[in-house]
C-alpha positions as CSV (number, residue, x, y, z in Angstrom):
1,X,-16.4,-6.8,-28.5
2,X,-19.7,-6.2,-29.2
3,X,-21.9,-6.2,-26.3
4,X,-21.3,-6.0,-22.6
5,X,-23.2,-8.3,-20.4
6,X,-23.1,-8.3,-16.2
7,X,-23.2,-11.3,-14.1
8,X,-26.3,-12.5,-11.8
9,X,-25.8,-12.3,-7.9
10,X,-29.0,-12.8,-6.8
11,X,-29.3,-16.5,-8.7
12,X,-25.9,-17.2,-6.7
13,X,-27.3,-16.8,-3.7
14,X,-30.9,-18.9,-4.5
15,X,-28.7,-21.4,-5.8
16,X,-26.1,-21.9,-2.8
17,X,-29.3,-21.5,-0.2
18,X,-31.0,-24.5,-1.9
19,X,-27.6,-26.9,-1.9
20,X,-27.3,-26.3,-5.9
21,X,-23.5,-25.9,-5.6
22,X,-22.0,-29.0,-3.6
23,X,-21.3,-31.1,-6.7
24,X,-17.5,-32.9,-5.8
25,X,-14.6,-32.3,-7.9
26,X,-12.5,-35.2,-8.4
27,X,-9.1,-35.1,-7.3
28,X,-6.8,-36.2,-10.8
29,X,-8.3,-33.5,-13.1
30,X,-10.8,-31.9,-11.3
31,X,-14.2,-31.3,-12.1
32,X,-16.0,-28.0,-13.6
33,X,-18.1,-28.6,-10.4
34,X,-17.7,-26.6,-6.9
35,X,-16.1,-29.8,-5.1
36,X,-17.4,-31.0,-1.4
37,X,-15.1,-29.3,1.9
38,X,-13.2,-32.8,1.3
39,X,-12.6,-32.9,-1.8
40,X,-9.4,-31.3,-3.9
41,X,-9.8,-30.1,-7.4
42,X,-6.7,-29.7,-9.1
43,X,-6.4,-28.3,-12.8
44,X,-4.9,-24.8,-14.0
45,X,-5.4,-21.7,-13.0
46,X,-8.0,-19.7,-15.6
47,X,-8.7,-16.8,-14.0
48,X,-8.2,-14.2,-11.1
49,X,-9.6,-12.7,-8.7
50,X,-9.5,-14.6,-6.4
51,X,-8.4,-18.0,-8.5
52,X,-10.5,-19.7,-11.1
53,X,-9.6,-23.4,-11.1
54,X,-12.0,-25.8,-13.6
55,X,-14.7,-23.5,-13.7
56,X,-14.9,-22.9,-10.2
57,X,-13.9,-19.4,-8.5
58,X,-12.3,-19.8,-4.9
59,X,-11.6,-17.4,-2.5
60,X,-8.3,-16.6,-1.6
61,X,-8.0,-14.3,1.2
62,X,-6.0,-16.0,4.5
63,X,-5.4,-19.4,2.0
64,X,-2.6,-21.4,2.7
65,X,-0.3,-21.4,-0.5
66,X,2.1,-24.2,-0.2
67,X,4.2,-26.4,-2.5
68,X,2.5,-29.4,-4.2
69,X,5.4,-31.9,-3.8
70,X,6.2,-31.2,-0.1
71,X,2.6,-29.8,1.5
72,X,4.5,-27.2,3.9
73,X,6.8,-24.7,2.2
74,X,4.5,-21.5,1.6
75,X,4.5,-19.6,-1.4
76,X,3.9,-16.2,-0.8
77,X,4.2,-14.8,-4.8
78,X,1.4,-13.7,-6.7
79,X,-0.9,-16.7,-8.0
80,X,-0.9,-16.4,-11.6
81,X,-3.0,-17.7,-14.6
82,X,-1.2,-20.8,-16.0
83,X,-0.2,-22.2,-12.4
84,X,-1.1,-25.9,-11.6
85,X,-2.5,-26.0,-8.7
86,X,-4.7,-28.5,-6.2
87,X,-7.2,-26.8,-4.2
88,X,-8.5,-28.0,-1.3
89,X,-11.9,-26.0,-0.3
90,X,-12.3,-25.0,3.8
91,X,-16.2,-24.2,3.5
92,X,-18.1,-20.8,1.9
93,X,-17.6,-17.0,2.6
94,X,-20.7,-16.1,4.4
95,X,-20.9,-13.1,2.3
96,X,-19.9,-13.4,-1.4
97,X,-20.9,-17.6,-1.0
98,X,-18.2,-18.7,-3.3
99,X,-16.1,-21.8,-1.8
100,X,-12.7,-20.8,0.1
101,X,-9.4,-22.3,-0.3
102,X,-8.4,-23.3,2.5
103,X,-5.1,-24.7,0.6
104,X,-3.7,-23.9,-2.3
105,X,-1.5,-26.5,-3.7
106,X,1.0,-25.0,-6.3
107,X,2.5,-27.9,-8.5
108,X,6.2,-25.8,-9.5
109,X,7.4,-26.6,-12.5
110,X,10.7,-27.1,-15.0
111,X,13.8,-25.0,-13.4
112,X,16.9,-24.0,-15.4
113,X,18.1,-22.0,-18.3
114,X,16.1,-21.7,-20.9
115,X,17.3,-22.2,-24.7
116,X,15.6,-20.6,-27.5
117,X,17.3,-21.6,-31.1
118,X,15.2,-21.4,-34.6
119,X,11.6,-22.9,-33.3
120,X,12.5,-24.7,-30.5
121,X,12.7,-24.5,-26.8
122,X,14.2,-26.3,-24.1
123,X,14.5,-25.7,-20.4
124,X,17.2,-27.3,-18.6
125,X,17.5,-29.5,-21.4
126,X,13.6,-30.6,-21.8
127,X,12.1,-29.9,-24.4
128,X,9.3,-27.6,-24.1
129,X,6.4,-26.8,-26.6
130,X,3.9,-23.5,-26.8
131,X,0.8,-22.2,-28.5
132,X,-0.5,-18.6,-28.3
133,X,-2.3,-19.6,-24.7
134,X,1.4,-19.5,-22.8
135,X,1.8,-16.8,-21.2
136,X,5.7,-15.6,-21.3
137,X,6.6,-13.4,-18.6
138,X,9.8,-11.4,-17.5
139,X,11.7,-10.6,-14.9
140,X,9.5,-7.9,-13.7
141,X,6.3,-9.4,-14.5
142,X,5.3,-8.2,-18.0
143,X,4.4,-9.9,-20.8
144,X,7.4,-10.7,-23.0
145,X,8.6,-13.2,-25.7
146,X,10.6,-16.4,-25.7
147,X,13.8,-14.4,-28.0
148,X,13.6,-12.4,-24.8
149,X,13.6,-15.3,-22.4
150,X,16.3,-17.0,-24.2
151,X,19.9,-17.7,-21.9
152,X,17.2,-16.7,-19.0
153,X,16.6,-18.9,-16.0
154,X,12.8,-19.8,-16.1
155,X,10.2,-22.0,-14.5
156,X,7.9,-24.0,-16.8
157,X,4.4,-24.5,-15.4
158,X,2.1,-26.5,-17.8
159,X,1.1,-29.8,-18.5
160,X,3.9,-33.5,-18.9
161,X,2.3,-34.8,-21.6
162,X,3.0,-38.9,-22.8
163,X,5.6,-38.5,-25.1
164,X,7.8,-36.7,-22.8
165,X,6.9,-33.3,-24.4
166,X,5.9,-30.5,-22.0
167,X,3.5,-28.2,-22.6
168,X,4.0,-24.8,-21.0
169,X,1.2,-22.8,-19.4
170,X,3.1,-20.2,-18.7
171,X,6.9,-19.2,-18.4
172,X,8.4,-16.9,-15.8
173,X,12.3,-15.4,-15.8
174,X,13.6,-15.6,-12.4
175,X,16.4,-13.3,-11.1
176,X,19.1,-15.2,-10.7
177,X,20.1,-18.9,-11.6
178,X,17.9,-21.7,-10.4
179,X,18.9,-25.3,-9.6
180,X,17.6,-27.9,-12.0
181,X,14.1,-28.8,-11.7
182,X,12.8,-31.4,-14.5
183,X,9.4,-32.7,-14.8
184,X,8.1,-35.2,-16.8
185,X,6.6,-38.4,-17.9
186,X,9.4,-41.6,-17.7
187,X,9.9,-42.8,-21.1
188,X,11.9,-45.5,-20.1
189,X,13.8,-47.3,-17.0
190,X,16.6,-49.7,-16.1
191,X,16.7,-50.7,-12.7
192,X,20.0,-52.2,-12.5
193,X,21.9,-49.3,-13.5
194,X,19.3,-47.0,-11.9
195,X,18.6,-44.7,-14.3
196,X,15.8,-43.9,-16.2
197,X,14.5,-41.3,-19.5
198,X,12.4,-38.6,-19.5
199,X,11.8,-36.4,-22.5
200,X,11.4,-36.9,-26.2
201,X,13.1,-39.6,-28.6
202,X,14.6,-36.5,-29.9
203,X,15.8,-34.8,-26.8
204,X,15.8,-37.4,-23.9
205,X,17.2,-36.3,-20.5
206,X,18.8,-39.4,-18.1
207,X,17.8,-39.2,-14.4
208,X,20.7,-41.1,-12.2
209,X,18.7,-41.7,-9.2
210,X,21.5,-44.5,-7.2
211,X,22.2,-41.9,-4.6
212,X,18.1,-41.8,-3.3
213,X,15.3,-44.2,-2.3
214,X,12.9,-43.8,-5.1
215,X,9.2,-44.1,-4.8
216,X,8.3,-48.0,-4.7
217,X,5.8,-47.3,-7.7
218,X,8.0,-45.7,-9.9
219,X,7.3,-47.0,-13.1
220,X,7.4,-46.5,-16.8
221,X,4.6,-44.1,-17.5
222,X,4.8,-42.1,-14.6
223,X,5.0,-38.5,-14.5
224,X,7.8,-37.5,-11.8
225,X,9.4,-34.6,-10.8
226,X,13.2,-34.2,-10.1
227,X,15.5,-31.7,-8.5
228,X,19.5,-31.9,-9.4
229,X,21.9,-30.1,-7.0
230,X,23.4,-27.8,-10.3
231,X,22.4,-25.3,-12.2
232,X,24.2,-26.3,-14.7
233,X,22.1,-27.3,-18.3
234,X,23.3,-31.1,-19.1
235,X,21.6,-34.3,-20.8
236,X,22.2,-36.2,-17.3
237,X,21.6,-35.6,-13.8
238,X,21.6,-36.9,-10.5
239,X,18.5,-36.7,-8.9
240,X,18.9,-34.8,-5.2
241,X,15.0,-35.8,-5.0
242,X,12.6,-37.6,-7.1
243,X,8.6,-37.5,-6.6
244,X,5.7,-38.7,-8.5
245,X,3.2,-36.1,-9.5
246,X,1.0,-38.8,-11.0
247,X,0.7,-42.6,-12.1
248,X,0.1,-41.2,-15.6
249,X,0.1,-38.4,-17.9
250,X,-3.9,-38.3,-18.9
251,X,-4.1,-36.4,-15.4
252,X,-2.8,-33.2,-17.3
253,X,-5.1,-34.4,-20.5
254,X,-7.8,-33.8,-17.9
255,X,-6.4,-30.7,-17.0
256,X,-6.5,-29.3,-20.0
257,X,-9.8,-30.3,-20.7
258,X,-11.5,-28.6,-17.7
259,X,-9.8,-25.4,-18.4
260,X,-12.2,-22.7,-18.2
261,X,-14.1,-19.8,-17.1
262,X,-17.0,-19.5,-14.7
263,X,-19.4,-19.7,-18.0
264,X,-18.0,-22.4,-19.3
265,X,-18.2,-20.9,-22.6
266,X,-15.5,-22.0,-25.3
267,X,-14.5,-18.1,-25.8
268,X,-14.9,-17.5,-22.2
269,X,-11.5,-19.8,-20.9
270,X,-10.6,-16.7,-19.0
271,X,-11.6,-14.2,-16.5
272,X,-9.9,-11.3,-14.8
273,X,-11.8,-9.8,-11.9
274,X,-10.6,-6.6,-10.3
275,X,-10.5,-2.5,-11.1
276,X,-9.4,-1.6,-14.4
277,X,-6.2,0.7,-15.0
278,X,-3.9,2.3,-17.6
279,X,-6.9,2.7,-20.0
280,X,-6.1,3.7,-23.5
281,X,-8.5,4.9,-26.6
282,X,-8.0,3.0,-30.2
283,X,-8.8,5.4,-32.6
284,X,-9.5,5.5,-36.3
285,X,-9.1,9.0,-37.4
286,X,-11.3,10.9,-35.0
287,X,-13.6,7.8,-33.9
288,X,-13.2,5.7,-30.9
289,X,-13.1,2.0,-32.5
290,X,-12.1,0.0,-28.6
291,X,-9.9,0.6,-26.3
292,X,-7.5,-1.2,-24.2
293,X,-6.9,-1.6,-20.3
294,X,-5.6,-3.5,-17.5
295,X,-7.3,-5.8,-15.3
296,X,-5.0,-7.8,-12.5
297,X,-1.8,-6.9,-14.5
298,X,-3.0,-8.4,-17.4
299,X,-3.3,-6.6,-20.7
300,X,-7.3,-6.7,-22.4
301,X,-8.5,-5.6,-26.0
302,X,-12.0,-4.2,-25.8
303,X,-13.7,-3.5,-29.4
304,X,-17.3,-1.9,-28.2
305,X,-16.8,2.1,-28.4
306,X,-19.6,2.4,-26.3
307,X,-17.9,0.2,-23.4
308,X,-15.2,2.3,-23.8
309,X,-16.5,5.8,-23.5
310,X,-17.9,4.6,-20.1
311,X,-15.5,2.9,-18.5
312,X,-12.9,4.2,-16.4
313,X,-9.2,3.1,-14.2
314,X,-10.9,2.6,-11.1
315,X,-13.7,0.7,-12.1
316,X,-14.3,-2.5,-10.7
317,X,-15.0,-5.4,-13.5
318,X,-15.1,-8.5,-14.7
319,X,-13.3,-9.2,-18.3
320,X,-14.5,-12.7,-19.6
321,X,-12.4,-13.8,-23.0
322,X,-9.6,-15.6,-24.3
323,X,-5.8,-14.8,-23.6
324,X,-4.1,-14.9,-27.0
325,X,-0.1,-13.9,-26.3
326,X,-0.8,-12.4,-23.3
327,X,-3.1,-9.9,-24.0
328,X,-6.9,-11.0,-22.9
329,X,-9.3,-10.9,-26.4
330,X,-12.7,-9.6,-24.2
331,X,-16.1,-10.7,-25.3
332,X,-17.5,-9.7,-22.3
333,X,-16.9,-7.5,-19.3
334,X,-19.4,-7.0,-16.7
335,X,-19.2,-4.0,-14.4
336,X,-19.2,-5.1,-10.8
337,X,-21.3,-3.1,-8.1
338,X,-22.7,1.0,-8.8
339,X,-21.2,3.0,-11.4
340,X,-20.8,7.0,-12.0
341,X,-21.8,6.3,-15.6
342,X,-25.2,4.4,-14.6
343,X,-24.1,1.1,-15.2
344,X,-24.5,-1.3,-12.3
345,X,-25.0,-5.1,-11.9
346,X,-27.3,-6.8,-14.6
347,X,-28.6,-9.9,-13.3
348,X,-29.2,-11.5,-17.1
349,X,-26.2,-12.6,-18.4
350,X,-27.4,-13.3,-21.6
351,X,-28.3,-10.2,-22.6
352,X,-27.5,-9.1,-26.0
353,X,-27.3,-5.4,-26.2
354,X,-24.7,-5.1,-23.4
355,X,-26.4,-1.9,-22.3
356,X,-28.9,-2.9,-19.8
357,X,-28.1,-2.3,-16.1
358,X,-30.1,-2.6,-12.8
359,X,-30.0,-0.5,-10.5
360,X,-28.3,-1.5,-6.5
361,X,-31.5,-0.1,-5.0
362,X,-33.2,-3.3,-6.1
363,X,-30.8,-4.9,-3.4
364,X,-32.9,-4.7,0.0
365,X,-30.6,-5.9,2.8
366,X,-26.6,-4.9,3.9
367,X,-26.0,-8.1,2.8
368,X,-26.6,-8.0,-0.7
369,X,-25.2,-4.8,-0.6
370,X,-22.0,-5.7,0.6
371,X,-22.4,-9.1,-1.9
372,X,-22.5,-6.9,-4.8
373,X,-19.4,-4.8,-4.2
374,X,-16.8,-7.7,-2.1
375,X,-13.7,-7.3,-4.2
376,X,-10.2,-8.9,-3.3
377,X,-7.3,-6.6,-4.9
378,X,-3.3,-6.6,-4.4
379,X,-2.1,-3.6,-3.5
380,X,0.5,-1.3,-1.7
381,X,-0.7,-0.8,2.3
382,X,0.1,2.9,3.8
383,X,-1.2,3.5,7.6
384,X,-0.1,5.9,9.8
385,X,-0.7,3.6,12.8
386,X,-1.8,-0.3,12.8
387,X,-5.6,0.2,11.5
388,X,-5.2,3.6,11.5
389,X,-5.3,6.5,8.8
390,X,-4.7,3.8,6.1
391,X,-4.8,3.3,2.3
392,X,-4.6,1.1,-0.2
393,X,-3.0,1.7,-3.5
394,X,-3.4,-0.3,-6.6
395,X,-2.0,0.7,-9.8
396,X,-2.7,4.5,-10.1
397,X,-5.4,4.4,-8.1
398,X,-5.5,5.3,-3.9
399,X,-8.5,3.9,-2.0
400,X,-9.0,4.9,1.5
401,X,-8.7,1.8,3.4
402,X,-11.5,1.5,6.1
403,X,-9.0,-0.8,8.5
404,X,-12.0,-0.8,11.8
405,X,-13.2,-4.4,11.7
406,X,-10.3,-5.6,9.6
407,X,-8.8,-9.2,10.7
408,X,-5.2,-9.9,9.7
409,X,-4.1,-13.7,8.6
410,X,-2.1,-15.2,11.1
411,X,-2.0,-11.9,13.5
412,X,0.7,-10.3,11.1
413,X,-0.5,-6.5,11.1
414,X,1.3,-4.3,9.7
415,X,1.6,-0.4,8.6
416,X,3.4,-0.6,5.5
417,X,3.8,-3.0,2.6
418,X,2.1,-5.3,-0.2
419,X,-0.8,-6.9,1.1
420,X,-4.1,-9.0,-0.3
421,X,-7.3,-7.5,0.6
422,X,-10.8,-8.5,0.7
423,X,-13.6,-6.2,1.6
424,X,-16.0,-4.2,-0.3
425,X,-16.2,-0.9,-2.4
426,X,-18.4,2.0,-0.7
427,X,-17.3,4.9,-3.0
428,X,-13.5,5.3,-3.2
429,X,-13.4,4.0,-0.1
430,X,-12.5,0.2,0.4
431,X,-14.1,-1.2,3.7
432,X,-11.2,-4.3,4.4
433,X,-13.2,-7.2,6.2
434,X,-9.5,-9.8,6.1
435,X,-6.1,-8.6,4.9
436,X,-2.7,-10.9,4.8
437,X,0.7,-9.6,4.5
438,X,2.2,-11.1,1.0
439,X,6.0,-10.6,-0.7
440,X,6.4,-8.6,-3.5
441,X,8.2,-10.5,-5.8
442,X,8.8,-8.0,-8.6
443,X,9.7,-4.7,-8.5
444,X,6.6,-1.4,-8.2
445,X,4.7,-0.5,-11.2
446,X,4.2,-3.4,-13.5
447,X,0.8,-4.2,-12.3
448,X,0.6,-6.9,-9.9
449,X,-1.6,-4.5,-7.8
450,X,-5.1,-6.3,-7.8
């Protein structure tokens, strides 16, 4: 990585002020655009901190995460790039001005035991394809491989594609077996018998669906979703449920296509926005060549020695690149609010040196203050009272969690536990404006913590 470059604030805030950013996103694939208060914009997940969904960065503090196919169960795990996902925006934060999700529509994917023999994979049966831009995660949340994942019960987020092929975003183990969940696009129908074909020519899967009232559009074409009341990997099953997802599978060709960062830069497809952790020096012999770190969980490769020599865990950044096998390739990390090493905000994001900073005193009001520092991180909640002697611990790292004017989603305060936090950075102490209780799905340590 040869340069570091910082993003612009200031322009953000011109831009919002003079109705620049109320472009709608449409509601198949999306749009790169920030879509209307009406509008949803559904794609995949690029980036965190909050989400990143075609270009656009929502806020996610106090969203509603539910399940695509029924609107109402909540999801309460860790968002995660390579989700599908629908977002529905509820207006703009008054201080960072990026749109807020008010819903958060999480399209689940293929369930079942996943089968990984020679080259290929299947999942429940389907058949399942990956590139170097699926991310493969365990049980406990790290990065692993598909020999690892194979006689492992999985879900299969990604993209039905028109051959009946799948192509995986990203895979997560699950403790535990699952019941059968298949998605896909119907390859073929007969509506006497009831039945109809999803997958390949080379590995079909029949859907008996006689027992359930089927949508009346159900067609050839379509791509649908089905749950089976087993767990049990077969060729057939009986649908329990059957839903359609879309009329067609060049949704997900959209999808794909408006995957991407905030830049929309072709190298840029990712960002991770949060403090850095578990930073390690790459040496050769006894000179620093890059280094590596964590940012949201989520391994990054830095290759600018100077970056590295003057960045530190704690930090709060943003890491722009692509993720090649889980590990994010950086081309550009921008350090977020004042830093002990002099770096600060740069509002030129093309600069070419990746040196230059600006200082926060040109920021003249609370406002902008607080603009330049408002963070969202995951992170362990301690307190020896409701709002009182609190902190907030992500990683490593222990912030001491100003609780005073903190509101809590839904009026569910607690003193103890995983939480989402947004606020703002004054020092090593994080000033919590909203804060929403959340499950930990996996177990402490493996860096789900911003």
């Amino acid at each position: 990585m040869p340069h570091v470059i910082f993003k612009p604030k200031l322009l953000a805030l011109l831009m919002a002020a003079a109705g620049l950013l109320s472009a709608c996103g449409g509601g198949g694939g999306g749009s790169a655009a920030t879509p209307t208060a009406a509008g949803l914009s559904s794609g995949t997940i690029s980036g965190l901190g909050s989400i990143i969904v075609n270009g656009v960065r929502y806020e996610t503090v106090g969203s509603q995460v539910l399940d695509a196919d029924d609107g109402s169960t909540a999801i309460t795990t860790p968002l995660r790039i390579g989700m599908t996902v629908s977002v529905e925006q509820s207006g703009t934060d008054a201080l960072t001005l990026r749109p807020i999700a008010g819903k958060i529509l999480v399209q689940s994917g293929i369930k079942g035991l996943a089968s990984y023999i020679g080259s290929t994979l299947t999942v429940a049966g389907m058949p399942i394809t990956t590139d170097t831009s699926t991310i493969l995660l365990g049980t406990t949340g790290a990065v692993t491989n598909l020999t690892t994942l194979n006689n492992q019960a999985v879900e299969v987020y990604g993209l039905p594609q028109a051959d009946g092929s799948f192509l995986a975003t990203l895979v997560e183990a699950e403790t535990g077996l699952v019941n059968v969940q298949v998605v896909g696009t119907v390859q073929s129908m007969d509506t006497t018998a009831k039945t109809l074909v999803l997958g390949t020519t080379a590995a079909p899967i029949t859907v008996n669906y006689a027992s359930i009232t089927p949508p009346s559009s159900l067609a050839t074409g379509s791509v649908i979703v089905v749950k089976a009341a087993t767990n049990t990997t077969a060729n057939t099953y009986t649908a329990s449920s059957l839903q359609i997802r879309s009329g067609t599978a060049s949704t997900y060709t959209s999808y794909a296509s408006n995957y991407s960062g905030t830049t929309g830069v072709r190298n840029e497809r990712n960002e991770l926005y949060g403090a850095v952790s578990d930073k390690t020096l790459i040496y050769s012999g006894v000179n620093v060549t890059g280094c590596t770190l964590k940012v949201q969980g989520i391994q990054v490769q830095a290759s600018s020695p100077a970056l590295c020599a003057n960045i530190a865990n704690g930090t709060y950044v943003e890491a722009k690149g692509t993720l090649i096998n889980g590990v994010l390739a950086a081309t550009k990390i921008e350090f977020e609010g004042s830093q002990a090493n002099g770096y600060s905000n740069d509002w030129d994001d093309n600069d070419r040196d990746g040196l230059h900073h600006r200082s926060l005193s040109t920021l003249s009001t609370p406002t902008e203050l607080q603009a330049s520092r408002s963070f969202e991180m995951y992170g362990a909640l301690s307190c020896s009272a409701v709002n009182v002697g609190c902190t907030l611990t992500r990683g490593a790292i222990v912030y001491t969690a100003d609780m005073s004017s903190a509101y809590w989603d839904e009026h569910q305060p607690t003193i103890s536990g995983y939480v989402e936090a947004k606020g703002y950075l004054t020092g090593n102490t994080f000033k919590v404006s909203k804060i929403e209780s959340k499950d930990r799905r996996y177990g402490t340590g493996h860096g789900d913590d911003d």
